[in-house]
Legacy VTK file of the C-alpha trace (Angstrom):
# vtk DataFile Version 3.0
C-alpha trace
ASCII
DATASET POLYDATA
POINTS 180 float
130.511 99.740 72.427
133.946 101.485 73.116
134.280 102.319 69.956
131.016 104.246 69.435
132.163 106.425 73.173
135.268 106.996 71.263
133.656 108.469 68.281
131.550 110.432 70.113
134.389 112.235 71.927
136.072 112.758 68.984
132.208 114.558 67.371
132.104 116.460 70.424
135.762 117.690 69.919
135.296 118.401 66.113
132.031 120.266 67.163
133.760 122.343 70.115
137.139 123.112 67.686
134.834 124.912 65.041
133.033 126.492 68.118
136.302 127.710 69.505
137.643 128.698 65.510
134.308 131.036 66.124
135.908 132.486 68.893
138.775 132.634 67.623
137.921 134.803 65.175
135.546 136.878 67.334
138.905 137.924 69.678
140.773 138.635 66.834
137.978 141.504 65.938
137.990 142.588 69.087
141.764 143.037 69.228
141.934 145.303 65.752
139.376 147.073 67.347
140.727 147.499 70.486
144.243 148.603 68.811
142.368 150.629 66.494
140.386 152.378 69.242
143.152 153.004 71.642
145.529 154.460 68.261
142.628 156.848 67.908
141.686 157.630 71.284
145.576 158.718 71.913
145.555 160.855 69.004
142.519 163.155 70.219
144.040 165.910 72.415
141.753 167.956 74.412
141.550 171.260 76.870
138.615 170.513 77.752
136.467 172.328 75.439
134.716 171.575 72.287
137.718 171.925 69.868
139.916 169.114 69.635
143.133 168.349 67.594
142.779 165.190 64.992
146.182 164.390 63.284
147.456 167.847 64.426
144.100 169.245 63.011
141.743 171.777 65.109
137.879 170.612 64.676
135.516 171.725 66.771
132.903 169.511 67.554
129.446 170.224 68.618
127.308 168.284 71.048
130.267 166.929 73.318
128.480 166.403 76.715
130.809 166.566 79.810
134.153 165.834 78.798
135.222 167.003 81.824
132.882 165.043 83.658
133.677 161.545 82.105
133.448 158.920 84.739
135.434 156.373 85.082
135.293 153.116 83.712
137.623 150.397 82.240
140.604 148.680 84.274
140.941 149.522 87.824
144.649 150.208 87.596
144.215 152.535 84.818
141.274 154.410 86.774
144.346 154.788 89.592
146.797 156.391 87.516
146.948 160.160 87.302
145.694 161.131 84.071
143.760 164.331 83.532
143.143 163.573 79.583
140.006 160.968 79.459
141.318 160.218 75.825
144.506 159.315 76.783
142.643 157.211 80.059
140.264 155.771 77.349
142.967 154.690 75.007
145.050 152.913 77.668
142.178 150.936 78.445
141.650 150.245 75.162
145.457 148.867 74.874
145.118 146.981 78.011
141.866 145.251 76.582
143.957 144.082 73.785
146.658 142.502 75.852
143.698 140.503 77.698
141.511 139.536 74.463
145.204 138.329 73.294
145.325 136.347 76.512
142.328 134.772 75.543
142.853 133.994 72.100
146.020 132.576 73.217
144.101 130.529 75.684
141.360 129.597 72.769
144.096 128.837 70.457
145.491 126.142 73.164
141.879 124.582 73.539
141.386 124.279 70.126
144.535 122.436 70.086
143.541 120.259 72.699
140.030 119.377 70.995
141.628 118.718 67.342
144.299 116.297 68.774
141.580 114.139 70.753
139.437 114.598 67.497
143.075 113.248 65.394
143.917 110.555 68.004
142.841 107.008 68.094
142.351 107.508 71.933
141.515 110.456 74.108
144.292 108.873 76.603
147.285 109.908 75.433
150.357 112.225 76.752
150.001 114.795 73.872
146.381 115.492 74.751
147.799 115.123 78.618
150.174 117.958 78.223
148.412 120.329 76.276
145.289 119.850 78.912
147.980 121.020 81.420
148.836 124.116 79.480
145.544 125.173 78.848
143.903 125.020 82.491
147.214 126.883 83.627
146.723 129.799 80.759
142.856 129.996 81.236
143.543 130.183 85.207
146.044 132.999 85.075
143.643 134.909 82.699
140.916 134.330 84.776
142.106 135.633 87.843
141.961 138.717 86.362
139.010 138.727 86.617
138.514 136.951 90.145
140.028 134.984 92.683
137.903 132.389 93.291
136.150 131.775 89.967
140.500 131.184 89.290
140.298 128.868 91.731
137.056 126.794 90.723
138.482 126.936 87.278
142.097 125.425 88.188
140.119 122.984 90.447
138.093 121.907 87.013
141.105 121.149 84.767
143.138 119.762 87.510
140.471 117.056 87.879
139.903 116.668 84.164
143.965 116.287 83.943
143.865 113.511 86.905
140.463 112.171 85.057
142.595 111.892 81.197
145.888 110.581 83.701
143.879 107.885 85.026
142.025 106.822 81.858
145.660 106.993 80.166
146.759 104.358 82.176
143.952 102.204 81.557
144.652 102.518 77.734
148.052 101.062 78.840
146.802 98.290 80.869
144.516 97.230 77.991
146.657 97.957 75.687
149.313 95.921 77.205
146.609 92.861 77.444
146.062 92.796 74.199
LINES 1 181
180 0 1 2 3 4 5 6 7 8 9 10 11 12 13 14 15 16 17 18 19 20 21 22 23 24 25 26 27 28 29 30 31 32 33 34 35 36 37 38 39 40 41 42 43 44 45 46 47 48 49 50 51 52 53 54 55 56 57 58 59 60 61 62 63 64 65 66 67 68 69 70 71 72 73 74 75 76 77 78 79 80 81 82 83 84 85 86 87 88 89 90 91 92 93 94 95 96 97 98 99 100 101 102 103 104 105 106 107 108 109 110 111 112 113 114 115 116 117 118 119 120 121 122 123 124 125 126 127 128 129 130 131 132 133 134 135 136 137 138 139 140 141 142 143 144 145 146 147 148 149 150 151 152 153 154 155 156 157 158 159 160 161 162 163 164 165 166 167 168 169 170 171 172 173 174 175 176 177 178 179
């Protein structure tokens, strides 16, 4: 019987690595294109009229609705800085959403980690799989509290009580183990 709860942890942490290689790939996208959008978004220079330099060339394009009146949007400490340019506020938010999807492919990266070495071990109770556990609810709850402060919190609470859940059952893998 403990063997078949043992190989279902380890299919449930084969099945969430591929989910998380998913993601993995998915933030990887969205960092190209956030580099790639932010590259481009600096190189558009603007007076705020229809003509705008590309690569130090003048094309004027039609149909641009309220440059001037661009709200807003994106990080709140780029939307306190003083920029004028909306390209140049758009393309710094398009750098700074890189930095963060690379925060969370780091953070993927570590759970993935996590999941293949329970998948790899003979037991779920082990120090590697303690450690890494560590790691990862520390990264995920710094890059969640960028987001908020008390979704942070309930998050760190989580992994702190899985990490006290996978100390205590390592210790029972040594008492047994040490009974055998």
């Amino acid at each position: 019987m403990g063997n078949k709860k043992i190989e279902n942890i380890k299919k449930a942490s084969h099945i969430t690595a591929n989910i998380l290689n998913v993601i993995k790939v998915i933030l990887i996208v969205g960092i190209v294109l956030c580099v790639v959008g932010g590259i481009s978004a600096a190189c558009i220079q603007t007076d705020g009229g229809t003509t705008i330099s590309i690569f130090g060339k003048d094309v004027t394009v039609h149909g641009v609705v309220g440059l001037d009146d661009m709200g807003k949007g994106g990080f709140d400490f780029v939307d306190d800085l003083p920029i004028n340019n909306p390209f140049l506020r758009a393309a710094i938010n398009c750098f700074a959403g890189a930095v963060v999807c690379g925060f969370a492919l780091a953070s993927v990266m570590i759970l993935k980690n996590v999941f293949t070495t329970i998948e790899n071990s003979e037991t779920p109770f082990n120090e590697n799989v303690l450690n890494k556990v560590k790691i990862a609810g520390i990264l995920v709850t710094i890059l969640t509290l960028a987001k908020s402060l008390g979704i942070a919190v309930m998050v760190g609470l989580s992994f702190w009580c899985v990490y006290c859940i996978l100390d205590y059952g390592m210790e029972l893998q040594k008492n047994e183990d040490e009974t055998l």
